[in-house]
Phi, psi and omega in degrees: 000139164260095172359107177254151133276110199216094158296159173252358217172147199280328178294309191309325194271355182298319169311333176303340237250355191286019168248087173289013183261357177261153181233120180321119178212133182239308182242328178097336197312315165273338207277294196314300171308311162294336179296325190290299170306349198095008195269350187215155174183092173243142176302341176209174173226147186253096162277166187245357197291343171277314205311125166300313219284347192287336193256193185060175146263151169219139158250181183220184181298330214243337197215152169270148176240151179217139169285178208244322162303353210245126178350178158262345173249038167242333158319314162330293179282026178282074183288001165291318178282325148291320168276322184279323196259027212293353154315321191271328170301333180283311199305322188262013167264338159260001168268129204048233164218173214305298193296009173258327185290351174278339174276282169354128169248156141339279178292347161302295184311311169286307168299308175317320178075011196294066190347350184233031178233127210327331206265347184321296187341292206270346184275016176293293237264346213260356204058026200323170157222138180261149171247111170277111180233141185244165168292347164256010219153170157240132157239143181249143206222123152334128165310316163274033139261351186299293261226071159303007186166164167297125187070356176218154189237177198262018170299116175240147182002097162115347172278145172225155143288116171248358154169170187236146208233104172239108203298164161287089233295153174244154149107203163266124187220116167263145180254136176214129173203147172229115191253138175256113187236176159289340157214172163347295210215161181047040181208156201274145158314121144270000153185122208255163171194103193263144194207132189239075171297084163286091218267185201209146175297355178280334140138006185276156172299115176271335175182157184212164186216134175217169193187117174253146189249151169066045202199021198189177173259346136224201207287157215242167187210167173221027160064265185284320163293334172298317208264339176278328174262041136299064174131016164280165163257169198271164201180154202282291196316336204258328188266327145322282191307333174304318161321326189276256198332343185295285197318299204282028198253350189250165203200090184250155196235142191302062233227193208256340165284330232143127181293157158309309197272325178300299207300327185285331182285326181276356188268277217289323155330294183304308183273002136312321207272021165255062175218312176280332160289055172357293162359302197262356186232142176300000000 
């Protein structure tokens, strides 16, 4: 038997957190499923499911703040998060399935650290900041600096994720995220693809961000590609090549889901097919 916790509040959880054999549960979704296979035999477990300052959204002038506690399917359901964030709202209507997304958290989802996990992409392309809080403190750490590896994060002893900071995109801007699986709905990504468009009135690109999932040892970025269609109008030609530089910047692996090559074909695939989508280009 295991020792369960349930602090109301981040001073009650700090004394928890001096036992590093213990373990943070928030939705469970992922934690549970490894403790069953054997893959976790943590002494005990800390939920954060009382913690107030851990749930919602708040907004601000410039920017959302979202806890790290607060489900995926209160995001959804978010009209704030629908309106300012919709990359990140198609990524989480596609994630699991309805009872997992009502369990499922944010910070679940980030903390896990998984290279196929839904919300990566886009909180890649939002530029997101995590706020990490400790009993001495807060610090903010870039997302793609969060996330070192499968499964592991730049989180230390005695730390939580306690929420993530996303300014609000401006201006004309499309929002895009696409996932390819062996099926429809209730399957891990063979390749995810989150996509940020900023138009200009004239109708040319001013910037663009894009972050492939499940195509990396973490979520994957392109550079080069961002910076050649900066001040293009979109076009079959210029976005090929972007496609070309995609496929060589991702770096996937041969797996029980999918080849190396498929995946790589499918990177540069996605991001042509915001060409085909009327929907996504202005």
């Amino acid at each position: 038997m295991r020792d369960v916790f349930f602090p109301e509040s981040l001073e009650a959880l700090w004394p928890f957190l001096v036992e590093p054999s213990r373990a943070l549960l928030a939705g469970g979704t992922d934690l549970l499923v490894k403790v069953r296979a054997g893959r976790a035999d943590p002494s005990a477990f800390i939920c954060l499911e009382r913690i107030a300052e851990l749930r919602g959204v708040r907004e601000g002038k410039r920017d959302l703040w979202i806890g790290a506690c607060t489900s995926h399917a209160e995001l959804i359901g978010h009209p704030l998060v629908e309106r300012h964030l919709p990359v990140l709202h198609q990524a989480l209507r596609r994630l699991g399935s309805p009872l997992i997304r009502r369990m499922g958290t944010l910070g679940g989802n980030l903390c896990t650290a998984s290279p196929a996990g839904d919300t990566l992409p886009p909180l890649y392309v939002l530029n997101a900041v995590l706020e990490l809080r400790s009993r001495s403190g807060v610090r903010q750490v870039p997302v793609g600096e969060f996330i070192t590896g499968p499964g592991r994060t730049r989180l230390e002893p005695g730390e939580i994720l306690a929420g993530v900071r996303v300014e609000k995109p401006a201006g004309r801007q499309v929002h895009h995220f696409e996932k390819v699986g062996q099926r429809k709905a209730m399957a891990i990504g063979v390749a995810s693809m989150a996509a940020l468009l900023r138009f200009s009135a004239d109708g040319a690109i001013e910037a663009a961000r894009f972050a492939w999932g499940s195509v990396g040892p973490t979520v994957m970025t392109c550079q080069p590609a961002e910076a050649l269609l900066a001040g293009e109008r979109p076009s079959r030609e210029v976005f090929e090549r972007a496609a070309a530089l995609a496929r060589a910047a991702v770096a996937p692996i041969d797996d029980i889901r999918a080849s190396a090559e498929y995946r790589r074909t499918v990177s540069g695939n996605l991001l042509l097919r915001l060409l085909s989508l009327h929907s996504v280009l202005p």
